[in-house]
Each structure stands twice: as structure tokens, then as C-alpha cells.
N, C-alpha and C positions, 0 to 999 in steps of 0.2 A: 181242443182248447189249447190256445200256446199260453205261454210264461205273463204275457202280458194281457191276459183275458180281463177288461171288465167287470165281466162276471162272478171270479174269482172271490168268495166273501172271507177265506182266509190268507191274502193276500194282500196288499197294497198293488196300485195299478201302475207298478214302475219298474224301472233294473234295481233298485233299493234291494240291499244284504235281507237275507232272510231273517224270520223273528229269534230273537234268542231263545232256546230252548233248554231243560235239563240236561239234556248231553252233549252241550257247547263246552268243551274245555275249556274254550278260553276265558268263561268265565267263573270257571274256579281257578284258574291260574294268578289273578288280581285281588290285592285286599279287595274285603266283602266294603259295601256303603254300613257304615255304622248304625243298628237300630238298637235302644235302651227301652227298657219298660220293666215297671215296678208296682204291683199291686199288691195289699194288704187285705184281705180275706176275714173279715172278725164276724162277720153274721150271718155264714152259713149254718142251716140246720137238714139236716139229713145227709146222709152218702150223695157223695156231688161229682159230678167229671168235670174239670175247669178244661176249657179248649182252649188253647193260647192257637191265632193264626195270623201268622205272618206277611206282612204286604206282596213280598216277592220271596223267593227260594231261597233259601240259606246257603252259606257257603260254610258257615261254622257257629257255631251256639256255644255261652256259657250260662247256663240255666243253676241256680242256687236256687234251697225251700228253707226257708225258717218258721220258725214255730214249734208246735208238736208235731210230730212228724212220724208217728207212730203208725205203720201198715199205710201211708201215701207212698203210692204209685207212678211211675211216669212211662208214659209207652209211646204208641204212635198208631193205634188203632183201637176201636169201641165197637166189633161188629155184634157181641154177642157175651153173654154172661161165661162163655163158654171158650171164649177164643177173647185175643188181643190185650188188653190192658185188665182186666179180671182174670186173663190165665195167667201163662206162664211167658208174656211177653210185654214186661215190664222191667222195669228196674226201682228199685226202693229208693225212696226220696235220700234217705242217709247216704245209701252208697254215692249217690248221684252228686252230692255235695262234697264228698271227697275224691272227684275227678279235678283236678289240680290245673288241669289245659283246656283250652277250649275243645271242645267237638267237630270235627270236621267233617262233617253232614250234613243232607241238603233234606229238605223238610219246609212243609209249610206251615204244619197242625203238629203241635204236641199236645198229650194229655196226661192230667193231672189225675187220678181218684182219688177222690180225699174221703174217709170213710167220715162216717155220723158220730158227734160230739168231738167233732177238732173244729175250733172257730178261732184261729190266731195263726193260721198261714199266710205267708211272704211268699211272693214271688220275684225273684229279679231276674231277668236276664239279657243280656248283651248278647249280640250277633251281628255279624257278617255277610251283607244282604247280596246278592247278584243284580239283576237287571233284568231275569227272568223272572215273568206273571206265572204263569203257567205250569202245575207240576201235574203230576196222574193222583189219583183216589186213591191211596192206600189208607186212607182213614176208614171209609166203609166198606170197603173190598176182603171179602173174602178167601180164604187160601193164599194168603201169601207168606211162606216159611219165615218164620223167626219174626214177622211183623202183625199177626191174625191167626195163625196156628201154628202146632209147637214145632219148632225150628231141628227139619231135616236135612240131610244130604239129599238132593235129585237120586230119585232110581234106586233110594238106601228108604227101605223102613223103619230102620234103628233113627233116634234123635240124636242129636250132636254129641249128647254124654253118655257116657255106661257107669255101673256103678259093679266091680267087682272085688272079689276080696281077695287079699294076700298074707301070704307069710314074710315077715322077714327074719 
């Protein structure tokens, strides 16, 4: 098969630049295309995972929660009660609203868990869009460090933190 096959179904049938992909530099090198979005949450009942998914890959996000906001979660995978945004691979809506800068991270799915009897979450968030369709599954993929299971060193059984004690 050469460069210019026909046949080709991920390709275009030309010398045309290849598609952009998530490990094109050059397109985090450029402001992101601006995408805004605001929704008001008042008539959820039960524990809920809000998916927020974005047209194209992120080059940066500023994600705010208002409301109550009490044990809301924000992660970036839901494989299992046991792993990704129900374990230990979240971050608490509060902390999350006292990051000051935008994020500069590429992401197509964020998730929300909103536990049962919160009905008055906001969501706002502005981002930084690339020109990239296309990212990989780490929404329902399992085993992946620090995004689905608890976040190790390669080749280190220990996780990122130890907890020991001192004198001083």
C-alpha cells in the first residue's frame, strides 16, 4: 500500500498534512479556540456523575462548582466503585475552585460526582479548545496510574505518598 492508497479509510486520498493528533505540539503551542458552558443543576435526586465532554481536546480548562458542594468530586475516569472518581482519584469540588489559573490539560470527559440530596449545583467552565477530534479512552480504561487506580511510581509498589512519623 503506498501513502496515496485509495483504500486508505484513515486517510485522506492526497499529500494533505496528516490529522492532528494529541501529541502534535504544535497545537498546544497556540491559544486554545474559546469554549464557555454554564449549567445549573437544581433537579437532581440521587448520587449522579455529571460527564461534561468536550467537542475537541483541551489545551487548558477553568472549571468552577457552586452550590453546596459538600463531598462533590471531579476526576476523569468512572471504571468502577472501586477505582477513578469514587476512589482516590479525584479532587474535591472546593479545592478545585481555589485553583486560581487555568489548567493546562488536555482532556475530553470530565466528571463530576455529585452525591444524593445536593440539588443547586453550577457548573461553569471555560477552555481552550485545539483542533484535535480525537483523544484515547481514559474514561473507561482501566489501570491507568493516578487517573483509574491509585497513583504509583512504574516498577515502585509504594504510592506517591508515605506517611511517617518524626521527632523534632
Amino acid at each position: 500500500m503506498s501513502y496515496l492508497d485509495l483504500d486508505r479509510a484513515d486517510a485522506a486520498a492526497s499529500m494533505r498534512y496528516p490529522k492532528p493528533n494529541h501529541n502534535n505540539a504544535a497545537e498546544y503551542q497556540q491559544s486554545g479556540v474559546p469554549f464557555v458552558f454554564y449549567k445549573a443543576l437544581g433537579d437532581l435526586s440521587g448520587a449522579k456523575i455529571v460527564t461534561l465532554t468536550l467537542p475537541y481536546v483541551s489545551r487548558w480548562i477553568y472549571l468552577t462548582l457552586g452550590g453546596t458542594l459538600t463531598n462533590v468530586m471531579v476526576g476523569f475516569s468512572d471504571v468502577a466503585s472501586t477505582a477513578g472518581i469514587q476512589a482516590d482519584n479525584h479532587i474535591p469540588a472546593a479545592t478545585l475552585n481555589g485553583i486560581s489559573v487555568p489548567l493546562e490539560l488536555k482532556c475530553k470527559r470530565i466528571l463530576i460526582e455529585v452525591p444524593n440530596n445536593i440539588n443547586d449545583l453550577t457548573i461553569s467552565l471555560i477552555a481552550g479548545l485545539t483542533s484535535v477530534r480525537e483523544f484515547p479512552d481514559i474514561h473507561n480504561t482501566a489501570d491507568i496510574s493516578g487517573i483509574s487506580t491509585t497513583a504509583a511510581v512504574a516498577g515502585v509498589a509504594a504510592a506517591v505518598y508515605s506517611i511517617a512519623a518524626y521527632s523534632s
